[in-house]
C-alpha positions as CSV (number, residue, x, y, z in Angstrom):
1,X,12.3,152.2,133.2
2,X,11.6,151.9,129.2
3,X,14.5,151.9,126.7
4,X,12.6,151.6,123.5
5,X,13.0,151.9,119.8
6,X,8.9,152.5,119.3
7,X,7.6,155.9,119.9
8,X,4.6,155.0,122.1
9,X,1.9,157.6,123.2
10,X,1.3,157.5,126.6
11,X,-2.2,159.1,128.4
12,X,-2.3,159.3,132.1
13,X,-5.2,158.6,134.3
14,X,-5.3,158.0,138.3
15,X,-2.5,156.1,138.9
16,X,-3.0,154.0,135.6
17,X,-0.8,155.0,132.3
18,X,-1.4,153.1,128.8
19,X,1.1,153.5,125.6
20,X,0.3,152.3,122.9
21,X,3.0,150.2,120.6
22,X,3.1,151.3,117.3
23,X,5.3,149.0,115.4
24,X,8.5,150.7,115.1
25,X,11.3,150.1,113.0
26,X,13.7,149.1,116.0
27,X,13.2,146.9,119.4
28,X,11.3,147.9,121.8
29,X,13.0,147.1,125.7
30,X,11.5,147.9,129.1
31,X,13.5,146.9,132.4
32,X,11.3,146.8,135.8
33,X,13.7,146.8,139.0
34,X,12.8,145.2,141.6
35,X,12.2,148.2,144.4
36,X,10.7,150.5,141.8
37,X,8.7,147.9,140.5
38,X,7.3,147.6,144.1
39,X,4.9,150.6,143.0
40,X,3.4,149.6,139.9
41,X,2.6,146.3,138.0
42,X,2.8,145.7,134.2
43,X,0.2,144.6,131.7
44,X,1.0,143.9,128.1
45,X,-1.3,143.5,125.2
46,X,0.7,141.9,122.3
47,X,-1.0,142.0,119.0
48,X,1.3,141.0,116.2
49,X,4.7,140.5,116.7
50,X,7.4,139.0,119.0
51,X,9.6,139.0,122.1
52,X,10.4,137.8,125.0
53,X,10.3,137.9,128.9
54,X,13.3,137.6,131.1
55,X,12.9,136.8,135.0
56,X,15.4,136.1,136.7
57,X,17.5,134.0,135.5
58,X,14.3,132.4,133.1
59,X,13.6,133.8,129.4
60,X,10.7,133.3,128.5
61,X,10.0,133.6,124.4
62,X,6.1,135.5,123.5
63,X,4.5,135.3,120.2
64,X,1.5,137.6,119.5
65,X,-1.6,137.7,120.1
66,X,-0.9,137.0,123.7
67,X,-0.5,138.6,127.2
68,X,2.5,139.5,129.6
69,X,1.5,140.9,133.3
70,X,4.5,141.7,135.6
71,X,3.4,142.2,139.1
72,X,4.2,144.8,141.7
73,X,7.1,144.0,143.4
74,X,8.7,141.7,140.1
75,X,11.5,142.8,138.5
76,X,12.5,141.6,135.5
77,X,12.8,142.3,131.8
78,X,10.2,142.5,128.2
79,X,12.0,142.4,124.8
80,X,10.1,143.4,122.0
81,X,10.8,142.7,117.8
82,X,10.7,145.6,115.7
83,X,7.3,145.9,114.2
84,X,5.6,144.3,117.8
85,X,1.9,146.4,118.4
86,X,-0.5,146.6,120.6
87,X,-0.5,148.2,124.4
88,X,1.3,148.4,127.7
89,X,-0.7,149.8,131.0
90,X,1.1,150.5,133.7
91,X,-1.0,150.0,137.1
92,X,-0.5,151.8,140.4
93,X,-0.6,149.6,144.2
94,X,-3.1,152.4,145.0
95,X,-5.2,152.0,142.0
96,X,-4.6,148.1,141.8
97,X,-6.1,148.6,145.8
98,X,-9.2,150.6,144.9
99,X,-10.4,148.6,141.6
100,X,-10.4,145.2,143.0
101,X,-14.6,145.0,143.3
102,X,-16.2,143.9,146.9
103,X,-17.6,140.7,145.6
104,X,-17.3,136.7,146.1
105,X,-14.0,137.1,143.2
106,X,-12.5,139.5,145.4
107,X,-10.4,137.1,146.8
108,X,-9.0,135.2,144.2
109,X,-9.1,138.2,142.1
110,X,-5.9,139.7,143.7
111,X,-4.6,136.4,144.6
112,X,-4.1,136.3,140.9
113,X,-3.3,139.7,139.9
114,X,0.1,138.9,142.4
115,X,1.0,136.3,139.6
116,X,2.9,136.5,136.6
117,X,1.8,135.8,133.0
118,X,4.5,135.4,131.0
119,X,3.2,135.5,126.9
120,X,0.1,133.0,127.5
121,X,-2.1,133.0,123.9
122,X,-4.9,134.5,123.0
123,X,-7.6,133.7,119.9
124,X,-8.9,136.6,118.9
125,X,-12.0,137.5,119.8
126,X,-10.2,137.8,123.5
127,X,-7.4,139.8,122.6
128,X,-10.1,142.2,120.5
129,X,-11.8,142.7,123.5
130,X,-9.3,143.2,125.7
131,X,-7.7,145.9,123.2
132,X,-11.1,147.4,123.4
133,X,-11.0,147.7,126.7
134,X,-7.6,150.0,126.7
135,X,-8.7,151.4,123.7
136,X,-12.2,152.7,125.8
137,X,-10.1,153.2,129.0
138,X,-7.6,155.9,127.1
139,X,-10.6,157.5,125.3
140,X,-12.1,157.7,128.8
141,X,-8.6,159.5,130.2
142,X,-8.4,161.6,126.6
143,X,-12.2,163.1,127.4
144,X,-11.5,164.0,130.7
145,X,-15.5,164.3,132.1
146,X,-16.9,164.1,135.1
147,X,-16.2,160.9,136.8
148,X,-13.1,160.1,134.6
149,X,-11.8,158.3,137.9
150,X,-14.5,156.0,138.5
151,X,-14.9,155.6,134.4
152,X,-11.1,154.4,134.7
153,X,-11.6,152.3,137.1
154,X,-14.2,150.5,136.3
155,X,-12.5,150.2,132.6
156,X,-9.4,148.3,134.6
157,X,-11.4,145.9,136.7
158,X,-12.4,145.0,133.5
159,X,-9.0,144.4,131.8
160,X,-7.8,142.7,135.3
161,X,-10.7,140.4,135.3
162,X,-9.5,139.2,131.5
163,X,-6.0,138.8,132.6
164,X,-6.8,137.0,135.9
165,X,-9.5,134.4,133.8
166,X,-6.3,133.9,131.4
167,X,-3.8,133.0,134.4
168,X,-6.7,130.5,135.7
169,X,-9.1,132.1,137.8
170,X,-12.7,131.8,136.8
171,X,-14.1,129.7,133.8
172,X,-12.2,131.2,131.0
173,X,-12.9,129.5,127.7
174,X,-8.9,129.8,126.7
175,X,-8.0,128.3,129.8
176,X,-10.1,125.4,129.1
177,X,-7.3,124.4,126.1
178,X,-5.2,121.8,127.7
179,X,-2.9,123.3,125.3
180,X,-2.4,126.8,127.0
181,X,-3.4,124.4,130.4
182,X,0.2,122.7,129.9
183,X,2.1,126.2,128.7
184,X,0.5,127.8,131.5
185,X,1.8,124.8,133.9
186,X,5.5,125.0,132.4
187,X,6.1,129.0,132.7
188,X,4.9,128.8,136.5
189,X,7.7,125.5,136.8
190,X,10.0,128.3,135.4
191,X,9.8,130.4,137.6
192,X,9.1,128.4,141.0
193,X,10.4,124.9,140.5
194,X,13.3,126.4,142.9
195,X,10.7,127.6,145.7
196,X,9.6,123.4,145.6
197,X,6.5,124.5,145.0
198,X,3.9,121.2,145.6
199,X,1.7,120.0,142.2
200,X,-1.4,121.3,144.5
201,X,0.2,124.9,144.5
202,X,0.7,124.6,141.1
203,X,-2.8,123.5,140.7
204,X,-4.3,126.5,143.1
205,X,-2.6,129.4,141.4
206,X,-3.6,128.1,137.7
207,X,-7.7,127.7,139.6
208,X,-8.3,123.7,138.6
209,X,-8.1,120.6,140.8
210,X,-4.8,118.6,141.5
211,X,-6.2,116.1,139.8
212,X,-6.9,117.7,136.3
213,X,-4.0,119.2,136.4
214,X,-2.2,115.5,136.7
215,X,-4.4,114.6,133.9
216,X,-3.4,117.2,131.5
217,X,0.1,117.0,131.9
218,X,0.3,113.1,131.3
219,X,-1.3,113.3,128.2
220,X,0.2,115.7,126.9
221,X,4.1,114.2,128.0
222,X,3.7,111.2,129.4
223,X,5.0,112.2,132.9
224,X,3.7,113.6,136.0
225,X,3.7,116.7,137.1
226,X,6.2,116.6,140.0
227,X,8.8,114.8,137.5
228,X,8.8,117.9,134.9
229,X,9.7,120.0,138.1
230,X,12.2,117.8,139.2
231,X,13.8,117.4,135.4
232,X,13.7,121.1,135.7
233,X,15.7,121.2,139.0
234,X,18.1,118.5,137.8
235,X,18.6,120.3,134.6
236,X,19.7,123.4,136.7
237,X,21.7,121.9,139.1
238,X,23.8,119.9,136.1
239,X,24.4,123.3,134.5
240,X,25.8,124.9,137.8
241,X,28.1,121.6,138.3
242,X,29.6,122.6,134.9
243,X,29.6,125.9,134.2
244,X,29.5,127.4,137.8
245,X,32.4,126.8,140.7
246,X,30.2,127.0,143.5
247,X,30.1,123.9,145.8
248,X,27.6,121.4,146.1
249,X,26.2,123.2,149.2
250,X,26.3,126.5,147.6
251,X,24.4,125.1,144.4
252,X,21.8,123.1,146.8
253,X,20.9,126.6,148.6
254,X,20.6,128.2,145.1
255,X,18.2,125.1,144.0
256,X,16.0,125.7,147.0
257,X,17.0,122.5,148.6
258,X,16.8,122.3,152.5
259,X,20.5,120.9,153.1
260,X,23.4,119.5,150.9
261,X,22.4,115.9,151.6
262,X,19.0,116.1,150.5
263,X,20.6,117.7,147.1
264,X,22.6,114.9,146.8
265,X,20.1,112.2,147.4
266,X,17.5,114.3,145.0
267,X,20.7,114.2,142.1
268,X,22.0,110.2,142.6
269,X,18.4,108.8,142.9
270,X,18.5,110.5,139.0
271,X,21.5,110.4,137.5
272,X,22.8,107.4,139.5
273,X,25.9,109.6,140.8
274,X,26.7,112.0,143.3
275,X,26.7,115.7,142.1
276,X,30.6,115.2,143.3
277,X,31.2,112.4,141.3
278,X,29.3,113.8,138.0
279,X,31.8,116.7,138.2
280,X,34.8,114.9,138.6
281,X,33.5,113.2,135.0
282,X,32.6,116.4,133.4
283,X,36.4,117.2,134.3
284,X,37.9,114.3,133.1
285,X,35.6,114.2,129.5
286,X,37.0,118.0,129.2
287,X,40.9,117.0,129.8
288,X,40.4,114.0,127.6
289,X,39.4,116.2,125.0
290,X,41.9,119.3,126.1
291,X,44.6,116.5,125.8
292,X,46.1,117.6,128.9
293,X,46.2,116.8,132.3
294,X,45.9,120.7,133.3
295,X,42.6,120.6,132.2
296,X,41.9,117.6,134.8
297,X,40.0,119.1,138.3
């Protein structure tokens, strides 16, 4: 449900609502749970202004003019600066059902719909036409003629179509940047480096070839793929060895690994100790400092 600081104007069509953000003098919050965000997905078009996106346990920071979508069934969090404008539509299951066309890019259309985009850029001849878009579908749900439904509708597709070029389907000209390529890459390791995702899933859900994919991402740091996943997992898994008492078996399972062993492997081939062992350090570094041996583990 909103919380928000911006006084929006919301129009209702068949299952699809649009409010448009002002720039108001306070933040502007929404929170999605999880079971009520079963029924509806989120779209947001941010045109000046900032925020950010909080998944999970992942923020995410957006900087306008860019694009959020939260799918059905996602829970999660979008933050807002005072002064952010531009739009938010709000999208049924049912509507999200009908508006998917019955062509070849059926398919991967709502393939990619089902995926986030957390704050990917825009230049801005896109974001102008996707603002014209839901500007033309609330003029459609304002007039209120005959075949306002179908008008609707049609004026989604449209607006889905942008969104699903700009998460990697089709041949979208700002997906092309290996700039937004490698931003695109790193908010999907965000949010499924724990589900050990392969680089070729990574690869299919962005619409290019393993290989490019492994191309862009060594030039622009120098590593593969698979290691920023795996720095990403390590990073985790050192901040739940200090900051979390959970065992090593507890923070494997919440890491996504298969079995404690396979953790520990994964952590000593990396850091050259055992997650145990990198503890007990961590322990004796704090009593060192602490000066006392009640500090010690």
């Amino acid at each position: 449900m909103p919380h928000t600081g911006l006084k929006p104007t919301r129009i209702d069509g068949p299952d699809v609502e649009v409010t448009d953000l002002t720039g108001g003098l306070a933040p502007a919050e929404w929170v999605f749970a999880a079971e009520r965000a079963r029924r509806s997905a989120h779209g947001f078009l941010l045109i000046s202004g900032r925020g950010n996106v909080t998944l999970g346990e992942v923020t995410s920071a957006v900087a306008a003019p860019c694009v959020v979508w939260l799918p059905g069934g996602l829970g999660g969090q979008v933050r807002l600066e005072a002064g952010a404008r531009g739009a938010m539509i709000t999208v049924s299951e049912g509507a999200l059902a009908r508006v998917v066309p019955a062509t070849a890019i059926a398919g991967p259309l709502r393939e990619g719909i089902d995926h986030p985009l957390l704050g990917v850029p825009l230049d801005a001849r896109a974001a102008g036409a996707i603002g014209s878009d839901l500007a033309a579908l609330r003029q459609e749900v304002g007039d209120d003629l005959p075949g306002m439904r179908e008008a609707v509708l049609s004026r989604l597709c449209l607006v889905l179509i942008a969104f699903w070029r700009l998460g990697g389907g089709g041949a979208s000209p700002p997906q092309s940047s290996p700039r937004m390529l490698v931003q695109n890459f790193l908010q999907l390791v965000e949010l499924n480096a724990r589900r050990h995702w392969r680089v070729a899933d990574y690869a299919r859900t962005m619409g290019i070839s393993t290989d490019r994919l492994n191309t862009a991402i060594r030039r622009a740091t120098g590593v593969t793929p698979l290691e920023l996943v795996h720095r990403r997992l390590l990073e985790d898994a050192e901040a739940l060895l200090e900051r979390s008492v959970l065992q090593v078996g507890e923070i494997a399972d919440a890491l996504g690994f298969r079995d404690a062993g396979y953790f520990s492997r994964f952590f000593s081939q990396r850091k050259g100790m055992s997650p145990g062992r990198f503890r007990q350090q961590l322990g004796l570094r704090r009593g060192g400092r602490d000066g006392s041996y009640a500090a010690w583990p």
